[in-house]
C-alpha positions as CSV (number, residue, x, y, z in Angstrom):
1,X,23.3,-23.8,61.0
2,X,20.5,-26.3,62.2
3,X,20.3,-27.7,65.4
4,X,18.0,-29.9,66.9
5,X,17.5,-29.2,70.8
6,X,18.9,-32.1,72.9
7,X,16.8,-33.2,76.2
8,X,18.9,-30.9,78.2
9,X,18.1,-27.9,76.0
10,X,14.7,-28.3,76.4
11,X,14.8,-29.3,80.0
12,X,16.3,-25.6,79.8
13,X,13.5,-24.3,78.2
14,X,10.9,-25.8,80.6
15,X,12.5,-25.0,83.7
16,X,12.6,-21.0,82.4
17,X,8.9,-21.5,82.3
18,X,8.6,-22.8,85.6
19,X,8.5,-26.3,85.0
20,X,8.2,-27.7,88.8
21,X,4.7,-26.3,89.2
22,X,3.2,-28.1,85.8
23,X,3.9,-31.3,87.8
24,X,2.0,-30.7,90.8
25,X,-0.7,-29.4,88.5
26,X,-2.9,-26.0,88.5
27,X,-6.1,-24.6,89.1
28,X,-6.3,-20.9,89.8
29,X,-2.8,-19.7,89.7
30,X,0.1,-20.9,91.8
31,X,-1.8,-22.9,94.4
32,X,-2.3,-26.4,93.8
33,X,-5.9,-27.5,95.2
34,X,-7.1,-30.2,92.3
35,X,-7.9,-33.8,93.5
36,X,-8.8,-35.0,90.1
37,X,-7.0,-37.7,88.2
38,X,-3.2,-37.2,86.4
39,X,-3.5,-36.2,82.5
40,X,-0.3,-37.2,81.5
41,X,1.3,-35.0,78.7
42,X,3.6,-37.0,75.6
43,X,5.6,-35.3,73.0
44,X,4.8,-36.1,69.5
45,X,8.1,-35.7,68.8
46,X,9.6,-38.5,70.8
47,X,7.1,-40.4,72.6
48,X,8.5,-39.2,75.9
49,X,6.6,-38.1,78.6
50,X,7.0,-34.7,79.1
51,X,4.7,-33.7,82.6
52,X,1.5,-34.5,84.2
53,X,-1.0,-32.3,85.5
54,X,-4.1,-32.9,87.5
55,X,-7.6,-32.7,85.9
56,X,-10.4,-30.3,88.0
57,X,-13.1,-32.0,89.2
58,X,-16.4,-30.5,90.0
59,X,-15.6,-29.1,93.5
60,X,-12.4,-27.6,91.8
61,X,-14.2,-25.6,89.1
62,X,-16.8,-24.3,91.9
63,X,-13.2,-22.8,93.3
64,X,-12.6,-21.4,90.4
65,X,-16.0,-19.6,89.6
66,X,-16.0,-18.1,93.0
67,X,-12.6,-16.9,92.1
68,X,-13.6,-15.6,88.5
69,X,-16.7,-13.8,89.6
70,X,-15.2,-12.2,92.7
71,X,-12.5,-10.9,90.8
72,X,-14.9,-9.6,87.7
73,X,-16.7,-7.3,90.7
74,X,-13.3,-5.7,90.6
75,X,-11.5,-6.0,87.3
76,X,-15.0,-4.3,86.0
77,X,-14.9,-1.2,87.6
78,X,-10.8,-0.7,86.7
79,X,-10.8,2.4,83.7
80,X,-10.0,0.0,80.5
81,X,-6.5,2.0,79.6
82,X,-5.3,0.4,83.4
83,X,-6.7,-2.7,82.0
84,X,-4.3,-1.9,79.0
85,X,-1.4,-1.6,80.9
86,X,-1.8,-4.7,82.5
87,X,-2.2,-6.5,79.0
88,X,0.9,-4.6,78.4
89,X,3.1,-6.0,80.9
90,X,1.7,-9.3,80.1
91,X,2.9,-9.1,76.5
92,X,6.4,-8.5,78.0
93,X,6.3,-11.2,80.2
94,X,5.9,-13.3,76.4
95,X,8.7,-11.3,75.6
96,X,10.8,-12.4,78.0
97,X,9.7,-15.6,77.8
98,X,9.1,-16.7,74.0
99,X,11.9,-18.4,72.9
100,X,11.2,-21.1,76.1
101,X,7.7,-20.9,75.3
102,X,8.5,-21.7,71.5
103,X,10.2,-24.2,72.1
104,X,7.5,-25.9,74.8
105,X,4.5,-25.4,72.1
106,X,6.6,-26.9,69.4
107,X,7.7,-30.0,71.9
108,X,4.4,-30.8,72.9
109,X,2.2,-30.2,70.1
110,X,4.9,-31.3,67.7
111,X,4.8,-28.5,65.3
112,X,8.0,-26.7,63.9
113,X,10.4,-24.6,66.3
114,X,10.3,-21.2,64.1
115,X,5.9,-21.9,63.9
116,X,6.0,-22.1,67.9
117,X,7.6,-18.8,67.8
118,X,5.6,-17.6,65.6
119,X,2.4,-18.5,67.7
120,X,4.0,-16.6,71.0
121,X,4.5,-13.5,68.3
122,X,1.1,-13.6,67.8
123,X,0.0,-13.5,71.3
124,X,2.5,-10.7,71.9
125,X,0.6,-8.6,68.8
126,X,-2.7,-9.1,70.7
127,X,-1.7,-7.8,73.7
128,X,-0.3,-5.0,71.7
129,X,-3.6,-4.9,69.6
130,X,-5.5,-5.2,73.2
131,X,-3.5,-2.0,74.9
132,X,-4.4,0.5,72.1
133,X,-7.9,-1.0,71.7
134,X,-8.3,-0.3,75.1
135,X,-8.9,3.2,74.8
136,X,-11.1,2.5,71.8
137,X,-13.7,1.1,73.4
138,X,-16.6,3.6,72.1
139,X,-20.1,3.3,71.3
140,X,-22.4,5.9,69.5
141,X,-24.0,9.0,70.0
142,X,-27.4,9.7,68.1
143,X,-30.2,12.0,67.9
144,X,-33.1,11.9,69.5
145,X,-36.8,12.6,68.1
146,X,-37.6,14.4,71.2
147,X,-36.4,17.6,71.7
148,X,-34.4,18.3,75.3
149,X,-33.0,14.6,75.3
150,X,-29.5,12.9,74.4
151,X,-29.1,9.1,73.4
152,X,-26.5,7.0,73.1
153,X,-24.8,3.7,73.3
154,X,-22.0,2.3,75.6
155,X,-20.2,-1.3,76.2
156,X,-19.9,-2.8,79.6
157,X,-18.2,-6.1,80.2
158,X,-19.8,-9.2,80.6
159,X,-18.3,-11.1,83.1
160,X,-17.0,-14.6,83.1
161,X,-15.7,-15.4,79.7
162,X,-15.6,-19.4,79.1
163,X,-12.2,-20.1,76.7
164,X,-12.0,-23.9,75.6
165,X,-9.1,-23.9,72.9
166,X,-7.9,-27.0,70.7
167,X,-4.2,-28.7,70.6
168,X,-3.1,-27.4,66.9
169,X,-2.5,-23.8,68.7
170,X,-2.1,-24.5,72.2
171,X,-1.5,-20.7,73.7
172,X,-2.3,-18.1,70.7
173,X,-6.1,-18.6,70.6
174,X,-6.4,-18.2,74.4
175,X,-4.7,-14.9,74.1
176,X,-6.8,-14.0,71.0
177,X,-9.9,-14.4,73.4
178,X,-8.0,-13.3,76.7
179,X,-6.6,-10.4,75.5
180,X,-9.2,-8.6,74.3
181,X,-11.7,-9.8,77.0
182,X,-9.4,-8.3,79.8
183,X,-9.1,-4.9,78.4
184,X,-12.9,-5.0,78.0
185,X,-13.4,-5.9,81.7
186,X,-13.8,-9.5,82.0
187,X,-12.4,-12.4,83.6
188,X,-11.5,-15.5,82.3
189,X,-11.6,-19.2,82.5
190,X,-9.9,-21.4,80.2
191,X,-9.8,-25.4,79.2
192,X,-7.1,-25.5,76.9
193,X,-6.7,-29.3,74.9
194,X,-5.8,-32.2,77.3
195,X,-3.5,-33.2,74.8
196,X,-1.6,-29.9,75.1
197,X,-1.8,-29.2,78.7
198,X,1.0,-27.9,79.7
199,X,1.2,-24.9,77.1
200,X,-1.8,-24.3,79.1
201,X,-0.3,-24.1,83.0
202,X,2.5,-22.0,81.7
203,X,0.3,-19.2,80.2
204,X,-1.8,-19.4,83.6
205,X,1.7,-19.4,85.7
206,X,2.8,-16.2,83.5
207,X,-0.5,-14.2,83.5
208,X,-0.8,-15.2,87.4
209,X,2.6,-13.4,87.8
210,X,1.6,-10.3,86.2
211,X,-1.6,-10.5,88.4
212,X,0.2,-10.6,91.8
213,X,3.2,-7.7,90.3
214,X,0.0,-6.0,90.5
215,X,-2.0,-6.8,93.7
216,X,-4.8,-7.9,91.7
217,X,-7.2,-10.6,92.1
218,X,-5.7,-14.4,90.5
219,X,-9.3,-14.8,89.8
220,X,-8.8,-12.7,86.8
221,X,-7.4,-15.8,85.1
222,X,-8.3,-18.8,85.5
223,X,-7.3,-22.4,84.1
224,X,-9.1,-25.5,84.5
225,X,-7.7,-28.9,83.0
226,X,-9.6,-32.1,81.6
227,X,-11.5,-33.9,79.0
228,X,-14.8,-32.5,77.1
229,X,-16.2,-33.1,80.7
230,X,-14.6,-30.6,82.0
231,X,-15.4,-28.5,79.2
232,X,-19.2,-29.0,80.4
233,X,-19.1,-27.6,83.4
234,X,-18.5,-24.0,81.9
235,X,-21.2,-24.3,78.8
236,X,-23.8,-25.8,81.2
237,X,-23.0,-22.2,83.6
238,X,-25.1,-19.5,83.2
239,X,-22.4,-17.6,85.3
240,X,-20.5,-17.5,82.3
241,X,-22.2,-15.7,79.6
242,X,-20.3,-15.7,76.9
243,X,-18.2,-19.8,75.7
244,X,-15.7,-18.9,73.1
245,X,-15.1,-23.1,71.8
246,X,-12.4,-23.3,69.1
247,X,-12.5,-26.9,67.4
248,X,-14.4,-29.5,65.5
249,X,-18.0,-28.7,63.9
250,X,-19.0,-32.1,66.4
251,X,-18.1,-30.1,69.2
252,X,-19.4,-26.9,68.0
253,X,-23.2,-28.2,67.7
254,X,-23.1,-29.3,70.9
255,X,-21.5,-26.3,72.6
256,X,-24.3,-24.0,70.4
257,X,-26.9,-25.7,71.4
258,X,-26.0,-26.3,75.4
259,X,-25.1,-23.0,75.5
260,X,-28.4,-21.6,73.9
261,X,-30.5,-23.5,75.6
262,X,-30.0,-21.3,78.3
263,X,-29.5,-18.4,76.6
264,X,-25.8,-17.7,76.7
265,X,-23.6,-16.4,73.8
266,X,-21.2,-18.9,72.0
267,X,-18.4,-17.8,69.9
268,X,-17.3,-20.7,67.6
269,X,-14.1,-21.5,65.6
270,X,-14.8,-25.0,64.3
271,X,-13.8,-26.9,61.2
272,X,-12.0,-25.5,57.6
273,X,-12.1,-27.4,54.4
274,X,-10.1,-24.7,52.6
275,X,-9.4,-24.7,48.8
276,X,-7.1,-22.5,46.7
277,X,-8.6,-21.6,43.3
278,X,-5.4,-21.8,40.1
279,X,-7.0,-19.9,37.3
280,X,-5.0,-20.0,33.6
281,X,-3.9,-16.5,34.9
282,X,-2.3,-17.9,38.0
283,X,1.9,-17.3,38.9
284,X,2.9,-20.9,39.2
285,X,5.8,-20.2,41.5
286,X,3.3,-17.9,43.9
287,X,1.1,-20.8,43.6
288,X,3.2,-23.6,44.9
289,X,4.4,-22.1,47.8
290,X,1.2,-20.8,48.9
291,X,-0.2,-24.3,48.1
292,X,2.4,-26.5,49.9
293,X,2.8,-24.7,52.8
294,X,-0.9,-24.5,53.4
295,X,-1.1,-28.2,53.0
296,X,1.8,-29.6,54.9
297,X,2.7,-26.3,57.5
298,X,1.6,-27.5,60.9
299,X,1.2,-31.2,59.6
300,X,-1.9,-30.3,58.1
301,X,-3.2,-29.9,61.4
302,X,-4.5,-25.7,61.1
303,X,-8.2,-24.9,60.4
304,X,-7.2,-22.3,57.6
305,X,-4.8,-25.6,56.3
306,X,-5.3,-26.0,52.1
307,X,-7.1,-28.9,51.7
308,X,-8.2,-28.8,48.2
309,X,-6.8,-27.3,44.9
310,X,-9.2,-26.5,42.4
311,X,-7.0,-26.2,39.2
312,X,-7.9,-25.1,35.1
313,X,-7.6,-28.0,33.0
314,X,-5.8,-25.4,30.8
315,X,-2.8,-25.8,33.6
316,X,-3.6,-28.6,35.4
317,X,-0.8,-31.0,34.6
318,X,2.0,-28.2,34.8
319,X,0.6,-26.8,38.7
320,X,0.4,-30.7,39.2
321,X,3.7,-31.5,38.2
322,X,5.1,-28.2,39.9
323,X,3.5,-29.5,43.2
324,X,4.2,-33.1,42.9
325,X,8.4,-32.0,42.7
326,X,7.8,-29.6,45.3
327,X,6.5,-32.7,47.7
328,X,9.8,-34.5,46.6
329,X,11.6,-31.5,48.6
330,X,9.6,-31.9,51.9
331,X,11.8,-33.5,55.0
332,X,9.9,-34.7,57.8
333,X,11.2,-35.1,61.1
334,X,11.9,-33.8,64.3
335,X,10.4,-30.0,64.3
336,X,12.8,-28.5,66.8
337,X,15.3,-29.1,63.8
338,X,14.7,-26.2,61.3
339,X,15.9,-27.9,58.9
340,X,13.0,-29.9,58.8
341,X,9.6,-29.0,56.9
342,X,6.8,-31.1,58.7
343,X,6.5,-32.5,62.2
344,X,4.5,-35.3,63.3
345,X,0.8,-35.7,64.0
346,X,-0.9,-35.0,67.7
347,X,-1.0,-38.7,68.4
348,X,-1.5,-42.0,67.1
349,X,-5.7,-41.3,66.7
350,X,-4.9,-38.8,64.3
351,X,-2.3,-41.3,62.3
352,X,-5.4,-43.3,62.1
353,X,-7.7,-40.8,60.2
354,X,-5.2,-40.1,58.1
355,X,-5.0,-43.6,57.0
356,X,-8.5,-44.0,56.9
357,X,-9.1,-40.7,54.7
358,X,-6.5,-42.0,52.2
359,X,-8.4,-45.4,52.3
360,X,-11.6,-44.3,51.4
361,X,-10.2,-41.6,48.7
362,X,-9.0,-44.2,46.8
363,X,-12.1,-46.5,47.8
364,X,-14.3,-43.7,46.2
365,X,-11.9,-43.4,42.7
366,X,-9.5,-41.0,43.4
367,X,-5.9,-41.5,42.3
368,X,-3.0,-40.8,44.5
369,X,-0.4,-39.7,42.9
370,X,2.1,-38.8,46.0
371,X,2.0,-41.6,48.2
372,X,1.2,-41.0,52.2
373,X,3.3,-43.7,54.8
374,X,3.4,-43.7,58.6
375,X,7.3,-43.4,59.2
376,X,9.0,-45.7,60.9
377,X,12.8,-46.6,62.4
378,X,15.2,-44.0,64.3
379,X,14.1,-40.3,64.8
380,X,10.4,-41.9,63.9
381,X,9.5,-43.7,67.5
382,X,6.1,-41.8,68.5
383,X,4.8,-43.1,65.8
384,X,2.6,-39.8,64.7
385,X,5.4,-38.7,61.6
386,X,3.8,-39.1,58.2
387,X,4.1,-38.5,54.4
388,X,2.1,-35.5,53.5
389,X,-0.2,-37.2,50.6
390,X,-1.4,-36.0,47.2
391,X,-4.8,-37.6,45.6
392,X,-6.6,-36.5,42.7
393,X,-10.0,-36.9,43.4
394,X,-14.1,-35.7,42.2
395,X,-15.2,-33.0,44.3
396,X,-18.3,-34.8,44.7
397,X,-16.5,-37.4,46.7
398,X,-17.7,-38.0,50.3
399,X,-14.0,-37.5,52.2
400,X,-13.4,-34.1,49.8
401,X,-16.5,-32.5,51.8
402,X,-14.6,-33.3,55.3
403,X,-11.8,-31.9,56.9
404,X,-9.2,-34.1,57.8
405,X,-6.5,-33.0,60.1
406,X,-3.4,-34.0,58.2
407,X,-1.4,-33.5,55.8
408,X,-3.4,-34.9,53.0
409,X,-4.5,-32.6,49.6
410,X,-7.2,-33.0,46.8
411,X,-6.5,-31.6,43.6
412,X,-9.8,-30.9,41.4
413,X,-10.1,-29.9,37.6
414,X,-12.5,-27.4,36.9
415,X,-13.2,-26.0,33.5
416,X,-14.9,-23.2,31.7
417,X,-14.7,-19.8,33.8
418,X,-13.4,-18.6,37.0
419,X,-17.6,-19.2,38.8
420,X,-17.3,-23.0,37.9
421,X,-14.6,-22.8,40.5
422,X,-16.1,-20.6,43.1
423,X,-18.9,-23.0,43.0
424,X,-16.8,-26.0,43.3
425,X,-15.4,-24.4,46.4
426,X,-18.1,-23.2,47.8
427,X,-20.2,-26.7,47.7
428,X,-18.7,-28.0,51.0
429,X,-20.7,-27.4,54.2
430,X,-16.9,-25.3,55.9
431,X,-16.8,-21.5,54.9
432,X,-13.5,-20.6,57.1
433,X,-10.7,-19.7,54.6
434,X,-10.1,-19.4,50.4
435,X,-7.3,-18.0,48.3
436,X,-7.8,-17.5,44.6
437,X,-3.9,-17.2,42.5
438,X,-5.3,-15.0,39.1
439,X,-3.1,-11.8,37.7
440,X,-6.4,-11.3,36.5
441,X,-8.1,-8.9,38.3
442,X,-12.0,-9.3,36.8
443,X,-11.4,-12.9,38.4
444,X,-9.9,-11.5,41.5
445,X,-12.8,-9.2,41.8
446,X,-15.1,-11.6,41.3
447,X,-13.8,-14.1,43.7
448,X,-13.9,-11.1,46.5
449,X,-17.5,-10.2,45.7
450,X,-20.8,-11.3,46.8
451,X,-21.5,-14.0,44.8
452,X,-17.7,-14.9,45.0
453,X,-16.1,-17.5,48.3
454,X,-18.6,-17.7,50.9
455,X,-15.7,-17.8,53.2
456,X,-14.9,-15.9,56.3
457,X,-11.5,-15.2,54.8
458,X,-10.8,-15.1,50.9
459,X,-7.3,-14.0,50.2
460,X,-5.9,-13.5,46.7
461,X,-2.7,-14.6,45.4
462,X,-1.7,-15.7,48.9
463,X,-2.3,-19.2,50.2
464,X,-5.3,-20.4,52.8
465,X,-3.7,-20.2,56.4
466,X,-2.1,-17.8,58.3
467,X,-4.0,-14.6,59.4
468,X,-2.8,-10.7,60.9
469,X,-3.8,-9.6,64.4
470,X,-5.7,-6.9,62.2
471,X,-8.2,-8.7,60.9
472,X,-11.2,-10.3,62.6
473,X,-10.8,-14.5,61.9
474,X,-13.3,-16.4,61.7
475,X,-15.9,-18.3,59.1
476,X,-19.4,-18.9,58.0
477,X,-21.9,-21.6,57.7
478,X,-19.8,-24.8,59.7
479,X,-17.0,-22.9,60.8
480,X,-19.3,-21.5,63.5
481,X,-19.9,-18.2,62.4
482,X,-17.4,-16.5,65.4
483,X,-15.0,-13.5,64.8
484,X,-11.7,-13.5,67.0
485,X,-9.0,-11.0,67.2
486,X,-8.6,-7.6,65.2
487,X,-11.2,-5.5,63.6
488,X,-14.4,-5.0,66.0
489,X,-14.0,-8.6,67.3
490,X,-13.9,-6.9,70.9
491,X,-17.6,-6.2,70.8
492,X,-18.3,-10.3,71.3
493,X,-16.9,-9.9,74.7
494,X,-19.0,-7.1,75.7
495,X,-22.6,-6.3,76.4
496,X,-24.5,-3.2,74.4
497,X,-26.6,-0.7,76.1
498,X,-28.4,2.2,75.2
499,X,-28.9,5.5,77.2
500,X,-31.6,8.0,77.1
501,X,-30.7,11.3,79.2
502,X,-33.9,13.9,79.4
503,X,-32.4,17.5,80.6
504,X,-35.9,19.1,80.5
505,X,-38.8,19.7,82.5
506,X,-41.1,17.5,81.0
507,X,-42.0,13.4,80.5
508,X,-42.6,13.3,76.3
509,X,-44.0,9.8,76.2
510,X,-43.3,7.9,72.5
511,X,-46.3,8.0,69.7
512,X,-47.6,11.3,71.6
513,X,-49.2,9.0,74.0
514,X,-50.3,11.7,76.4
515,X,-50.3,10.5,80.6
516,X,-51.0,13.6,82.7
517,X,-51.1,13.2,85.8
């Protein structure tokens, strides 16, 4: 049975997470010190106000860095498996908490109930991820050339670590970042999306809750609230070494190049422009679920989201036609209804480059063949629900080579073999996320080589979006080049060094350089 959650329900939901503090806004933990001005918080779903919290001016933020860094003198020298535990006991607290936290994530950011679930899952298999990592943390032992001498190589934490997260997944990438900084000994401080900033007070209320079961230090998470302002304050830092920045490829360039210009590390998650490659091989039914979900799951509003499908000419009109009736299908209203399939946009900014990428599609020669609409009347009053479009379009259009956060989809013809398609795909400046649907497995292996998707993540015969704890995420050339989560991610958040032990009697000095004294 569907439901959709009344105001009461979700009053429910946000009082379980601690609703009262959110309204008197948060800095540090608990305390409320901030003096800047109110960001008020709107569902997407409604239109209703939801909660305000106060933005952190500059005096704020210099609280919060003597916080961060006081507590990184003492969070560093904690043995990482403590570290662990403490992740662990934060995952539970998710536990405890998820199906409220679902339910806030999906209210405020407007995507479906069972994907705001999904997104607190995933910040529970970090923290699981982060516990056994945690006594993982190994370098390398090598020989030396000199005889009587040891080497090796050791991680130590870096110390501040700078998290500034977008709307489209308001809590997950935070604990993608925080999990695995904690259990390598740093602290952090994070901006999430001022258009999702209450997601981001109740992750600081439940991580400052594990911190004080604990008699440790709040400064070991920290939470500062604002517009891209804000966000400067921590890349213009050089007490914070290390800005992990999820978001646009605008915002990327300019966190790279503030942050390098003083020599800090930046970890970047920016824009996708993700295509899924239908050979004559494809399964048609494999390919039309991978391909409408990854176009219209979130409201097109996920980096790894399919934008284009590049499709044989040999089966173009059937996976056309297969899609087309599978758009038919879609209902799109409230999310906290499961019945539905799409939610609404962010907010009305994003309605408009939605229109506006339909608008010049056409403008450039492309043909729509599934007709996009801003919905209107009962159920529709924010304004932010659309139609998920279809166009058929040139790859060498202008708007195919941008991403545009909605749901709207591009399906290209290609012809001849299976590297006509891989070059199609490959031609826009994003390298995040592919997917190739073959039973062919030369074309699958050729899609997964190196002269195959130049893509951080190249999946076959599953769709674009979506990604396991396992694996590092991340992509090449606009995308930013960053690796988050599984894999060896953890290294990012750590600092390499290198350790010569001599257990003799004697100095050997490199190229038999010879020093006697």
């Amino acid at each position: 049975m569907s439901t959709v959650f009344n105001d009461f329900e979700i009053q429910k939901a946000l009082t379980a997470l601690n609703v009262k503090q959110i309204n008197e806004g948060t800095s540090t933990g608990n305390d409320s010190f901030s003096n800047g001005i109110l960001i008020e918080s709107y569902s997407p779903v409604d239109g209703l106000l939801i909660g305000k919290v106060k933005s952190t001016t500059k005096e704020d933020y210099e609280k919060v860095m003597l916080a961060s860094t006081s507590a990184f003198k003492e969070w560093r020298t904690m043995p990482a498996p403590q570290r662990g535990e403490i992740v662990r006991q934060f995952g539970d607290k998710l536990r405890q908490k998820k199906e409220a936290l679902g339910k806030l994530v999906s209210y405020e950011m407007g995507k479906s109930y069972q994907e705001g679930l999904g997104e607190v899952q995933e910040m529970i298999d970090i923290c699981d991820f982060a516990v056994g990592l945690s006594r993982q943390l190994h370098g390398l032992t090598m020989h030396s050339e000199r005889p009587g001498h040891r080497m090796y190589e050791q991680y130590h934490a870096l110390g501040v670590v700078g998290i500034i997260s977008a709307f489209n997944f308001p809590v997950a990438v935070w604990a993608w970042n925080t999990a695995l900084a904690w259990i390598c000994g740093d602290v952090c401080v994070w901006k999430p999306s001022e258009k999702t900033p209450l997601c981001g007070v109740v992750c600081q209320n439940i991580a400052a809750e594990v911190m004080a079961d604990n008699n440790l230090p709040e400064g070991i998470s920290c939470l500062i609230n604002g517009d891209y302002s804000v966000g400067e304050f921590m890349t213009k830092d050089p007490r914070i070494p290390l800005i992990s920045a999820t978001g646009s490829t605008r915002m990327g360039r300019i966190v790279a190049k503030e942050v390098a210009g003083r020599l800090g590390k930046s970890l970047l998650e920016l824009g996708g422009n993700n295509a899924i490659i239908v050979t004559p091989d494809a399964d048609i039914k494999m390919t039309v679920i991978g391909g409408v979900f990854g176009a219209v799951g979130t409201a097109g509003q996920r980096c790894t989201s399919t934008r284009r499908i590049i499709i044989h000419e040999s089966v173009y009109n059937k996976v056309k036609t297969a899609i087309v009736d599978a758009y038919k299908q879609l209902r799109i209203g409230n999310p906290l209804d499961e019945s539905n399939h799409v939610g609404p946009l962010i907010d009305t900014d994003a309605v408009k480059m939605y229109n506006a990428a339909l608008d010049k599609v056409v403008d450039e020669g492309g043909n729509i063949i599934v007709e996009g609409a801003v919905l209107k009347g009962s159920g529709y009053e924010s304004g932010c629900y659309v139609k998920p479009a279809i166009a058929e379009a040139n790859p060498e259009y202008e708007i195919v080579q941008h991403e545009t956060f909605a749901p709207v989809l591009y399906l290209l013809k290609y012809s001849g073999d299976v590297e006509n398609a891989i070059d199609i795909q490959n031609k826009v400046a994003q390298g995040l996320s592919s997917a190739i649907m073959t039973n062919n497995l030369r074309e699958a292996e050729r899609f997964l080589s190196v002269a195959g998707s130049d893509c951080g993540i190249a999946n076959v015969n599953i769709g674009t979006s979506g990604a396991e704890i396992g694996g590092a995420f991340g992509g090449e050339k606009d995308t930013g080049g960053g690796r988050e989560s599984g894999s060896d991610a953890w290294k990012v958040y750590m600092r390499r060094q290198t350790n010569t032990i001599n257990y003799t009697t004697e100095l050997p000095l490199a190229q038999g350089i010879k020093f006697d004294l």
